[in-house]
N, C-alpha and C positions, 0 to 999 in steps of 0.2 A: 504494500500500500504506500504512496507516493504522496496522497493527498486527500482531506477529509473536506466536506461543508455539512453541518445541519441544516436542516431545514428550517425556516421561521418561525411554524407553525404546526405544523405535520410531525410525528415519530417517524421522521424518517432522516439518511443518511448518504450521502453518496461516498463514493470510494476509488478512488484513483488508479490506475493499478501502473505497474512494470509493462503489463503483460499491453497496455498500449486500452484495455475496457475501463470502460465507468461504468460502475454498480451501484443502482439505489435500492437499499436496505429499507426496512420496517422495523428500527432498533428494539421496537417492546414482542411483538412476531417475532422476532430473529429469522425474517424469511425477505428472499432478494427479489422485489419487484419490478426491478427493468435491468437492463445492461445497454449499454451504449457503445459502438466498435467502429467508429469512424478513422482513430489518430492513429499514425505511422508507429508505431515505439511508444516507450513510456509516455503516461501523463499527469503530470509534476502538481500539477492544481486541478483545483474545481473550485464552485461555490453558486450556492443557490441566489437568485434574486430575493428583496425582499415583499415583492408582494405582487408579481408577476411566474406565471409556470415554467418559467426557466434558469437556466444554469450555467454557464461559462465554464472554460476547460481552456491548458496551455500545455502543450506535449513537446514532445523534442525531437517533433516532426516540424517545429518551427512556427507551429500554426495556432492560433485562436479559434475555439468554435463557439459561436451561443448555440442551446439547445433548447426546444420547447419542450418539455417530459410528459406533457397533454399528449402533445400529438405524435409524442415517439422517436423523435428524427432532429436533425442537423438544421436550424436554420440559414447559415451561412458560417463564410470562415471570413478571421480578419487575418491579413498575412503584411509582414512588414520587419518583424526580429528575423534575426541572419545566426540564431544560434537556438539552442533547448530555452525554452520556458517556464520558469521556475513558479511562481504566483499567478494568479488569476484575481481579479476583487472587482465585483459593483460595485457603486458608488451607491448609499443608501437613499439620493435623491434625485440625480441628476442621473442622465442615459450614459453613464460613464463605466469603462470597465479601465481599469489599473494594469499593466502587467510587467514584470520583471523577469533581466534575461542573460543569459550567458554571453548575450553579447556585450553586456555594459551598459543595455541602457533601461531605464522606465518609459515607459509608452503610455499614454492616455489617448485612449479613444471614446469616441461616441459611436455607439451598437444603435442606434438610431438612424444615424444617415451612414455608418459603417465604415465611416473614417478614422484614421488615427490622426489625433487632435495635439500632440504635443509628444514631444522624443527629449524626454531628460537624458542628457547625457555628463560627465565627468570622471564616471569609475573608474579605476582601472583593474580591476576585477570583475567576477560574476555577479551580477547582482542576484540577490538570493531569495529575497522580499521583496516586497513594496505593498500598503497599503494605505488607503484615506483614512484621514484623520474625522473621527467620528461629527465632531461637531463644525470646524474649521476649514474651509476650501482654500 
């Protein structure tokens, strides 16, 4: 397992894997409601929306995926890091997803019009995290 998000509401779990799957769990069932098998290799993050049926993912196949888990499937891919993807994050307000990457950079996008909105750069290393500051933009 590579990467966990609760759910906001739901007893439920998703689960990252090596193996390249995303598994969402029923943590009080102990029983696996969906899998997800889109990404090339590992996938490093997930994480649920806060109040929307979808979920984000960043693998080290390079790629961003939002997913709707209503309707079972892949809405689209953001693609733009040149290395593995460490973190994934919504923004709790704004149509923003966060993400952090072995290439060195943070990336902000809007999953809205499915741009990437801003390319932090300075590392000189992996960046390993990244997330929004709960209250403060």
């Amino acid at each position: 397992v590579k990467g966990l998000s609760f759910h906001p509401k739901r007893p439920w779990i998703l689960a990252s894997l090596h193996s390249g799957v995303i598994q969402l769990w029923d943590y009080r069932m102990g029983t696996l409601i969906d899998r997800f098998d889109e990404h090339d290799g590992p996938v490093r993050g997930v994480h649920f929306h806060k109040s929307q049926p979808l979920f984000v993912s960043g693998g080290d196949d390079y790629k961003i995926k939002v997913w709707n888990y209503k309707l079972r499937r892949c809405l689209f891919t953001l693609l733009g890091h040149l290395d593995y993807i460490r973190t994934v994050q919504f923004h709790q307000e704004y149509p923003w997803i966060v993400s952090a990457s072995d290439d060195q950079t943070i990336r902000i996008w809007n999953w809205q019009s499915r741009t990437c909105i801003s390319v932090l750069t300075g590392h000189n290393h992996y960046v390993m995290c990244a997330s929004f500051h709960v209250k403060e933009d």
